[in-house]
C-alpha positions as CSV (number, residue, x, y, z in Angstrom):
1,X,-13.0,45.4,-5.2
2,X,-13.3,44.6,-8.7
3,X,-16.7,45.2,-10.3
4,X,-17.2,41.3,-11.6
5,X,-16.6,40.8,-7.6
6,X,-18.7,43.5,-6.5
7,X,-21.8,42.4,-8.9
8,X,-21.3,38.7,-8.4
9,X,-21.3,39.5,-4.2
10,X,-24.9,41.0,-5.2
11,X,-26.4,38.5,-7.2
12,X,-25.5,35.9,-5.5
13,X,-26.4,37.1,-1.5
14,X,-28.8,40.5,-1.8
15,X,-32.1,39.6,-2.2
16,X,-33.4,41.6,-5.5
17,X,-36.6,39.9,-6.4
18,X,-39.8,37.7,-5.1
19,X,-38.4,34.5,-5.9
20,X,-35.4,34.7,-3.4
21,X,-32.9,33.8,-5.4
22,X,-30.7,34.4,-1.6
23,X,-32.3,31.1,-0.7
24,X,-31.2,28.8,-3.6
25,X,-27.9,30.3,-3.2
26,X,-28.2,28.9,0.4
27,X,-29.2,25.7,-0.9
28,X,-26.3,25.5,-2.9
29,X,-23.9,26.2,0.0
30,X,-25.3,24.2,2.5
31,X,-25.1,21.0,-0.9
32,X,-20.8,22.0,-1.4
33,X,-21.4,21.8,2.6
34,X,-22.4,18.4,3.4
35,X,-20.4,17.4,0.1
36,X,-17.0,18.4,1.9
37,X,-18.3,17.3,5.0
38,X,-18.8,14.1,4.0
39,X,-15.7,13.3,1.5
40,X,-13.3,14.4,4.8
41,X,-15.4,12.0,7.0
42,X,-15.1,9.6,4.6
43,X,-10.7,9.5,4.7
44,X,-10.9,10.8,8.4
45,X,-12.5,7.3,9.1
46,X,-10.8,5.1,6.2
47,X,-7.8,6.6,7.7
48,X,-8.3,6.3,11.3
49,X,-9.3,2.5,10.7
50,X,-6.1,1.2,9.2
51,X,-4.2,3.7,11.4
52,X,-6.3,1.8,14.7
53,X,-5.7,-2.0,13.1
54,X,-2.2,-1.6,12.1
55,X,-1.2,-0.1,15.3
56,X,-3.2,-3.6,17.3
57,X,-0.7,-5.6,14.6
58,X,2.1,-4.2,15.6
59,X,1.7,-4.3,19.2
60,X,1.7,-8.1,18.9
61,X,4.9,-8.3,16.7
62,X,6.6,-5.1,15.8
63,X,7.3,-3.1,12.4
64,X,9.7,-6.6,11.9
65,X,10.7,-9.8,12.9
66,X,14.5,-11.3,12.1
67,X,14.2,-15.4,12.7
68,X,16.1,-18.6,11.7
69,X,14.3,-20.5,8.6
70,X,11.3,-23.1,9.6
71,X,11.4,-21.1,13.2
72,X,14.5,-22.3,14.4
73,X,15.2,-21.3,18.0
74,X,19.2,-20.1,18.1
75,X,21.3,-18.7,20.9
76,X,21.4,-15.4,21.9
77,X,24.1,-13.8,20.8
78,X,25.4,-9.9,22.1
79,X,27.3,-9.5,18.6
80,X,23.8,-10.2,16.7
81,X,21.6,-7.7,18.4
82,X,24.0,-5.1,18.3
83,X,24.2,-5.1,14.6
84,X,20.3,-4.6,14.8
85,X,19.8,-1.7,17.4
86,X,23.1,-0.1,15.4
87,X,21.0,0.7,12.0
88,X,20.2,3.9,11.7
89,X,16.5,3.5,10.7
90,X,15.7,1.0,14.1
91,X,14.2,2.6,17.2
92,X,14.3,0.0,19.5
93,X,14.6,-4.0,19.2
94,X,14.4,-7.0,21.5
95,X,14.6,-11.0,21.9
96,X,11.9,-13.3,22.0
97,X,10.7,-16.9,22.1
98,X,7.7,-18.4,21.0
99,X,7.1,-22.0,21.7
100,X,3.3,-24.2,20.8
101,X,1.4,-25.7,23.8
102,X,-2.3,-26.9,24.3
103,X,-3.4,-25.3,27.3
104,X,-5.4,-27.2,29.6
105,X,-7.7,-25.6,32.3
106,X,-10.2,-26.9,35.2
107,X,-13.8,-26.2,34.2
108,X,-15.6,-26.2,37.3
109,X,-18.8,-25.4,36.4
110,X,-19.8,-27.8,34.0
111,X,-19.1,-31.7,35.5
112,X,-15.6,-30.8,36.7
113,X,-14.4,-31.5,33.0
114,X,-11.0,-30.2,31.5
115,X,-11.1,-27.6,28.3
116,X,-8.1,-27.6,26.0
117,X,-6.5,-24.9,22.8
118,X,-3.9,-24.7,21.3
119,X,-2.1,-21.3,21.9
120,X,1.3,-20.1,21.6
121,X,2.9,-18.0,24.4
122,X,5.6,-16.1,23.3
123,X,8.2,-14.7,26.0
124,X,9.4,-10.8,25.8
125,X,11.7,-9.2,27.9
126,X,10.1,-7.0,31.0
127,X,10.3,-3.1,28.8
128,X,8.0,-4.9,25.8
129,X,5.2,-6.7,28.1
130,X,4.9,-3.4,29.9
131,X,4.4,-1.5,27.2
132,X,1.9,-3.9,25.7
133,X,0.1,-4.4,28.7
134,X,-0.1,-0.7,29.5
135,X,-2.2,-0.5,26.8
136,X,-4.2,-3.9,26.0
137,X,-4.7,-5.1,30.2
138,X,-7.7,-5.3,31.2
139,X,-7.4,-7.4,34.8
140,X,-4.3,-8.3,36.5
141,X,-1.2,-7.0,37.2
142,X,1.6,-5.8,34.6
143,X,4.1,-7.2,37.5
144,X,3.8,-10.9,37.5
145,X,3.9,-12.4,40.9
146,X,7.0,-14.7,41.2
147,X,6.2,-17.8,42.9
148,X,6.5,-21.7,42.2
149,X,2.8,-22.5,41.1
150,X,4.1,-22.1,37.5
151,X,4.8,-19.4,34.5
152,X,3.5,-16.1,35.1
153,X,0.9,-16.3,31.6
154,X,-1.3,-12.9,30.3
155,X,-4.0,-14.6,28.2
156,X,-6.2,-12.8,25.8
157,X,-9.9,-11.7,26.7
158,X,-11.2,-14.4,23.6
159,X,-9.1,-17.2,25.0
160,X,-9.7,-16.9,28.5
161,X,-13.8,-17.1,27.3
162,X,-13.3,-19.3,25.6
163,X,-11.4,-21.3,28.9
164,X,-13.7,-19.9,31.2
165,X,-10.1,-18.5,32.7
166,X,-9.8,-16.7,35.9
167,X,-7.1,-14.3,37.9
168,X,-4.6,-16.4,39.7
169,X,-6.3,-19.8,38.1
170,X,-3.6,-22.5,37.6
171,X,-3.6,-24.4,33.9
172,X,-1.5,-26.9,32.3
173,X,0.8,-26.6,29.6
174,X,1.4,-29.9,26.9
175,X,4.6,-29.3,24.6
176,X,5.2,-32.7,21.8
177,X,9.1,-32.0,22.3
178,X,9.8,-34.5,19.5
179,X,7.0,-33.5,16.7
180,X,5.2,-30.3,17.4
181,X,2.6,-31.8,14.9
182,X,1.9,-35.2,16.7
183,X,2.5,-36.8,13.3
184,X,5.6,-38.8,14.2
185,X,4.4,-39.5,17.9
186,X,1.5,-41.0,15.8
187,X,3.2,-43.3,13.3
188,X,5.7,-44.5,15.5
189,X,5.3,-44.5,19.2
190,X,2.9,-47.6,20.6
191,X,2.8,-47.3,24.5
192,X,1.3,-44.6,26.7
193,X,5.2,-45.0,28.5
194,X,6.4,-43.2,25.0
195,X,3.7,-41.2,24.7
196,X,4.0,-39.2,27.9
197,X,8.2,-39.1,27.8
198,X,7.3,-37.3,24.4
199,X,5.6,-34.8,26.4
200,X,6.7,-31.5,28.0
201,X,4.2,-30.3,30.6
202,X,4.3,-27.3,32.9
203,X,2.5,-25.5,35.1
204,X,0.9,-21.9,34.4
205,X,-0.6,-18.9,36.2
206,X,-3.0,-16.4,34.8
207,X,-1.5,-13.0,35.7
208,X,-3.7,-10.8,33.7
209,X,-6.0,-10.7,31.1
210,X,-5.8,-8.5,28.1
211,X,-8.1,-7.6,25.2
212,X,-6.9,-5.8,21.5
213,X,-10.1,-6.6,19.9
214,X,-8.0,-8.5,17.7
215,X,-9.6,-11.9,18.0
216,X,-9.2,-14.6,15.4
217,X,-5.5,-16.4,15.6
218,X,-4.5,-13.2,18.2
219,X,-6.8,-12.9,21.3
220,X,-8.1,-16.2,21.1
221,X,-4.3,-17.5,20.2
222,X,-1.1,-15.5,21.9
223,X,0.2,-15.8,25.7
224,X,2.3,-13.5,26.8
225,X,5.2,-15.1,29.2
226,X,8.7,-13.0,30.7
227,X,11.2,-14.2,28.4
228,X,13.9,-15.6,30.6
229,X,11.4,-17.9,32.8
230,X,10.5,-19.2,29.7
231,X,14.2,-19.8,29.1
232,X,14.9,-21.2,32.0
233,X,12.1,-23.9,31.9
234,X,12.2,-25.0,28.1
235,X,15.5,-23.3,26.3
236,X,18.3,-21.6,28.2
237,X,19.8,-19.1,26.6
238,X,18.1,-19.5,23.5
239,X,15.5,-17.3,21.5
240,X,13.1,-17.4,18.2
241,X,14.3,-14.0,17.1
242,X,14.4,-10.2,17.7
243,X,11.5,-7.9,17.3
244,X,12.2,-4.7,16.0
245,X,10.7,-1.0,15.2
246,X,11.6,1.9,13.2
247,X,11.3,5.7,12.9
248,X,10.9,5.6,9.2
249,X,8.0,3.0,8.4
250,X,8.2,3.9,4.8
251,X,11.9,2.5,4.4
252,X,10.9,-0.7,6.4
253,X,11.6,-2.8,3.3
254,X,14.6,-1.5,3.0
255,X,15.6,-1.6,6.5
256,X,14.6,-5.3,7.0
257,X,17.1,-6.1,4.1
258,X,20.1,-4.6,4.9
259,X,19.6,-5.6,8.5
260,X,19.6,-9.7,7.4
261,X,22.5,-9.0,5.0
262,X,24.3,-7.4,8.0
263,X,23.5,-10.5,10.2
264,X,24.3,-13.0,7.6
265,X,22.9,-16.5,6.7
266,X,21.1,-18.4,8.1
267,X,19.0,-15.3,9.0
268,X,16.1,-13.8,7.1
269,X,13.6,-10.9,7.9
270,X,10.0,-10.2,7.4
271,X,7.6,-6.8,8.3
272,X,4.2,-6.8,9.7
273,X,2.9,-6.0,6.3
274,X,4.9,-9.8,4.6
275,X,3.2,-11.4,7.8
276,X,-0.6,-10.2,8.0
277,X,-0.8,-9.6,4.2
278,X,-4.2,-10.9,4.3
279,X,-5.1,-8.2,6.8
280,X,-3.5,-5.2,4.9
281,X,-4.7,-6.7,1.7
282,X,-8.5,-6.2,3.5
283,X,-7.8,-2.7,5.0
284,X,-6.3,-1.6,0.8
285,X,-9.4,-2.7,-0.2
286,X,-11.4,-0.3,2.0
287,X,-9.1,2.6,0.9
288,X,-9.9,1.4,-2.9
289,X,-13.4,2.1,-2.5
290,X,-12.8,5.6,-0.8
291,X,-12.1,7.0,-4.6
292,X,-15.7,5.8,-5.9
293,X,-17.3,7.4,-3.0
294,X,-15.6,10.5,-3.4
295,X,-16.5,10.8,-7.2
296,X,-20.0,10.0,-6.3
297,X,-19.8,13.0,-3.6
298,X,-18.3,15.3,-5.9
299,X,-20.6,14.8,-8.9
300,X,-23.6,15.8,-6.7
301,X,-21.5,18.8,-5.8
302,X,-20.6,19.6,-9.0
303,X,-24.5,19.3,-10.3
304,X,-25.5,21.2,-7.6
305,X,-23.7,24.4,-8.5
306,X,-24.4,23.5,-12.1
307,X,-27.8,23.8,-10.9
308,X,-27.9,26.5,-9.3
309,X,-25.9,28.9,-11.2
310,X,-28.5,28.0,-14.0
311,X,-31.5,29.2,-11.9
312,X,-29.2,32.6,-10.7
313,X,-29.1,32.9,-14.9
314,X,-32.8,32.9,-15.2
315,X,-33.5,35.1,-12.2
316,X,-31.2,37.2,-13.4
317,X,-31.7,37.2,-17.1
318,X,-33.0,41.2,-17.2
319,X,-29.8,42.6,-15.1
320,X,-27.5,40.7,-17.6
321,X,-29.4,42.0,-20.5
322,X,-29.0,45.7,-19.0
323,X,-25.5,44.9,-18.2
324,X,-24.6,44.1,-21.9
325,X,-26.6,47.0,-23.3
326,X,-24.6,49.2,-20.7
327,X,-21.6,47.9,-22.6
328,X,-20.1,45.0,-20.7
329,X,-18.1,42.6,-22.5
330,X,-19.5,38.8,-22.8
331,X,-15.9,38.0,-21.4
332,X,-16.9,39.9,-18.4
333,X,-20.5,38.5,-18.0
334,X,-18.8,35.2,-17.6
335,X,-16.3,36.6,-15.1
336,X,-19.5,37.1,-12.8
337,X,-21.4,34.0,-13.0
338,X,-17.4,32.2,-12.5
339,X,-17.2,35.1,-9.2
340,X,-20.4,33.5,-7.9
341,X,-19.2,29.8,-8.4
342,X,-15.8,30.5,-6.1
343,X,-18.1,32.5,-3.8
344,X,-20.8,30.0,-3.4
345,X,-17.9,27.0,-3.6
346,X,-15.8,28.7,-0.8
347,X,-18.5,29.7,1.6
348,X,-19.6,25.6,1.2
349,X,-15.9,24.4,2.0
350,X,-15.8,26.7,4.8
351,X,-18.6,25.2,6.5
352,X,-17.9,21.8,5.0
353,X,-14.6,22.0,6.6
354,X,-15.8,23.2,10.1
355,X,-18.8,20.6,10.2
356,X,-16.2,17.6,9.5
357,X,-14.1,19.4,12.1
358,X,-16.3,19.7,14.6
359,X,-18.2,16.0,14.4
360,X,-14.7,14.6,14.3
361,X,-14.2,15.8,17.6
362,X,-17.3,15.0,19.0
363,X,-17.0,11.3,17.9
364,X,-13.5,10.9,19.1
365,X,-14.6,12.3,22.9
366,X,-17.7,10.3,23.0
367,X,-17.4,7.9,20.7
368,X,-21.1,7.7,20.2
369,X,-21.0,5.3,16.9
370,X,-19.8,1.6,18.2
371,X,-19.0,-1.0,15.7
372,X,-18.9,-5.0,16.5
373,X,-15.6,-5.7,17.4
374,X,-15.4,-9.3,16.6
375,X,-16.0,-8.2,13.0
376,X,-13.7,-4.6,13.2
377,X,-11.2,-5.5,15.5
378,X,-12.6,-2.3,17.0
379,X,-15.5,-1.2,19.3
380,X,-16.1,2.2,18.2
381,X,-15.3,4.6,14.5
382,X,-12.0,5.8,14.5
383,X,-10.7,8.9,13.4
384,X,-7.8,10.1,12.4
385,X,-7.7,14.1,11.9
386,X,-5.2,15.0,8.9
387,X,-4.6,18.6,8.1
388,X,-3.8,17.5,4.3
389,X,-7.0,15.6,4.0
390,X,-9.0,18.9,4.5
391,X,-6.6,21.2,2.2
392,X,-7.0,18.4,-0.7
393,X,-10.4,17.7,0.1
394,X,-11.0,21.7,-0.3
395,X,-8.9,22.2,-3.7
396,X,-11.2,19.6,-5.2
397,X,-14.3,20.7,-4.5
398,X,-12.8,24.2,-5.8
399,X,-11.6,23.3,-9.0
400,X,-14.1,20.6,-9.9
401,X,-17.1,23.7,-9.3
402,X,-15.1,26.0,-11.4
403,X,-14.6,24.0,-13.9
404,X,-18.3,22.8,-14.4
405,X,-19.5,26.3,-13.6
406,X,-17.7,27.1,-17.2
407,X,-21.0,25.8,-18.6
408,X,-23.5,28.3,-17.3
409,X,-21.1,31.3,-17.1
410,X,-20.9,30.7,-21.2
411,X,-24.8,30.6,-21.1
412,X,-25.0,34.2,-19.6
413,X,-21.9,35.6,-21.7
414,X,-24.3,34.5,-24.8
415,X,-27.5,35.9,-24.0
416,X,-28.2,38.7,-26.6
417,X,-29.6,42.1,-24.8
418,X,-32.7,42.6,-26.7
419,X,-33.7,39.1,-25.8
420,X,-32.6,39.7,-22.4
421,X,-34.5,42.7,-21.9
422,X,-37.6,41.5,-23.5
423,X,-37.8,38.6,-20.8
């Protein structure tokens, strides 16, 4: 061990006087402690937040979406999808249709009156509403029943609420086949004879009930239907577009764009990020203020070590006096007081790094910190445990305390012996 080592070891942990300069030094390492602590928290949750939203996004429409412009339904074509599945960068794809309806359902417990929303159910093939609902169902079956009461509908936990909607309870759905908007039914159709013939109405059956926590324009908004009954009762053979994901999420721009140029006009292709960019734009500007808070941790960190290597200085200030009468360089002097600063620093990150560790784990099995989830989209904090989050975390806090411990390491290089001594 080299002697700076060997002397800093002792200053910093023996206890060599009344004034227990062991205990500051504890101080200091239980300050780098909670510092680390906090800063790996701090991205664990940051993190684990976007990682928990953008995960409820893309469960409702994939990594991307290839349509016809102004949501043009076109036919289902084996030629088309195989150029999809066949790029390199897309894990799996399927067909879907989407189609607007105001659902209508009984209210019998106020008055026998009617409640009506406007939702949109949007049809998947049997692999994708199994996944989904695997996840997201709360009552009902994943199966759908087949019968002839109507369409087999999974409605979100808002909607059905807001509905007052029930297992097995049988709702009507109103399509305007000639103007989704009513605008045109309004200007020029007189008689109630026109206005019903303008109307598609069908039957539904609430199979399940699902909840994301997603609420606003999601929950409260999307039906989920088997895609070919809802072909067979609206569209035959006909779809709104194909859903796909990918392996590489970091070359989904450039997958989305050789995919359309592979398909041709009149097709085009957005990502989840192009569709909820109000969303993402929210969730970037939680990450931006994860820097400030980290800089704020840090400079209490940094002051703290400051701090305390200034106190170790004056405790200190007759064995550094002998030192330099004994011969030792200044340069070495400084080498100590810099010894104590990684020691002090590294025995904080340790802790810091086993504290973060261990409440990480606690939260994410008992989930003890809940959250409103009509704000959150979540119930509870999430976490999301990255190794590289701990390593960079660590090298900060390391080379930020080095550097400011420069300052008092320089103070103890200049103190003279005679004035040292005579302290």
């Amino acid at each position: 061990m080299k002697p700076e080592f060997y002397i800093a070891r002792r200053f910093a942990f023996k206890q060599r006087s009344t004034s227990k300069p062991t205990f500051i030094v504890l101080v200091a390492v239980a300050g780098i402690a909670v510092g680390t602590a906090a800063l790996i928290l701090t991205l664990s949750i940051v993190n684990g937040f976007a990682r928990s939203v953008e995960n409820k996004l893309i469960s409702f429409s994939a990594h991307l979406q290839i349509r016809y412009p102004d949501e043009q339904l076109f036919q289902e074509r084996r030629t088309d999808f195989s150029k999809v599945v066949s790029h390199t960068n897309i894990a799996n794809a399927s067909p879907f249709l989407e189609k607007s309806f105001v659902i209508r359902s009984r209210n019998k417990g106020v008055g026998d009156t009617w409640l009506s929303k406007p939702v949109r159910i949007k049809g998947v093939n049997e692999e994708s509403r199994k996944a989904f609902l695997k996840k997201f169902l709360r009552m009902g079956n994943s199966v759908p029943i087949q019968s002839d009461e109507g369409i087999a509908l999974y409605a979100g936990q808002t909607l059905a609420e807001n509905l007052n909607l029930s297992i097995g309870q049988k709702v009507m759905l109103v399509s305007l086949n000639v103007d989704p908007s009513g605008k045109k039914l309004i200007a020029n159709q007189k008689n109630i004879v026109d206005l019903l013939s303008s109307l598609d109405l069908e039957s539904g059956v609430i199979r399940g009930i699902y909840d994301t926590g997603l609420q606003e324009g999601f929950d409260d908004y999307i039906v989920l239907a088997d895609l070919k009954e809802l072909q067979q009762r609206f569209n035959p053979m006909m779809i709104s577009g194909y859903d796909a994901n990918v392996y590489k999420l970091d070359q989904l721009g450039f997958t989305v764009r050789e995919v359309t140029d592979a398909l041709g006009i009149p097709y085009y292709g957005y990502t989840v990020f192009d569709r909820y960019a109000n969303l993402f734009e929210w969730l970037k500007l939680q990450k931006n203020i994860t820097p400030l808070l980290i800089v704020t941790i840090t400079i209490v960190a940094v002051f703290n070590i400051i701090s305390t290597l200034l106190v170790l200085i004056i405790e200190k200030t007759r064995e550094i006096g002998m030192l330099s009468a004994l011969g030792l360089e200044p340069g070495k002097l400084s080498s100590i007081f810099m010894a104590q600063a990684f020691l002090i620093s590294l025995s904080g990150i340790a802790v810091g790094n086993i504290m973060a560790l261990f409440l990480s784990l606690f939260e994410m099995r008992y989930h003890l910190i809940t959250l409103p989830e009509k704000s959150y989209f979540i119930n509870y904090v999430p976490l999301l445990i990255n190794p590289m989050d701990y390593v960079l975390v660590s090298l900060a806090v390391m080379v930020l305390t080095l550097l400011f411990a420069f300052i008092p390491a320089r103070i103890a290089a200049s103190l003279k012996p005679g004035t040292a001594l005579g302290t």
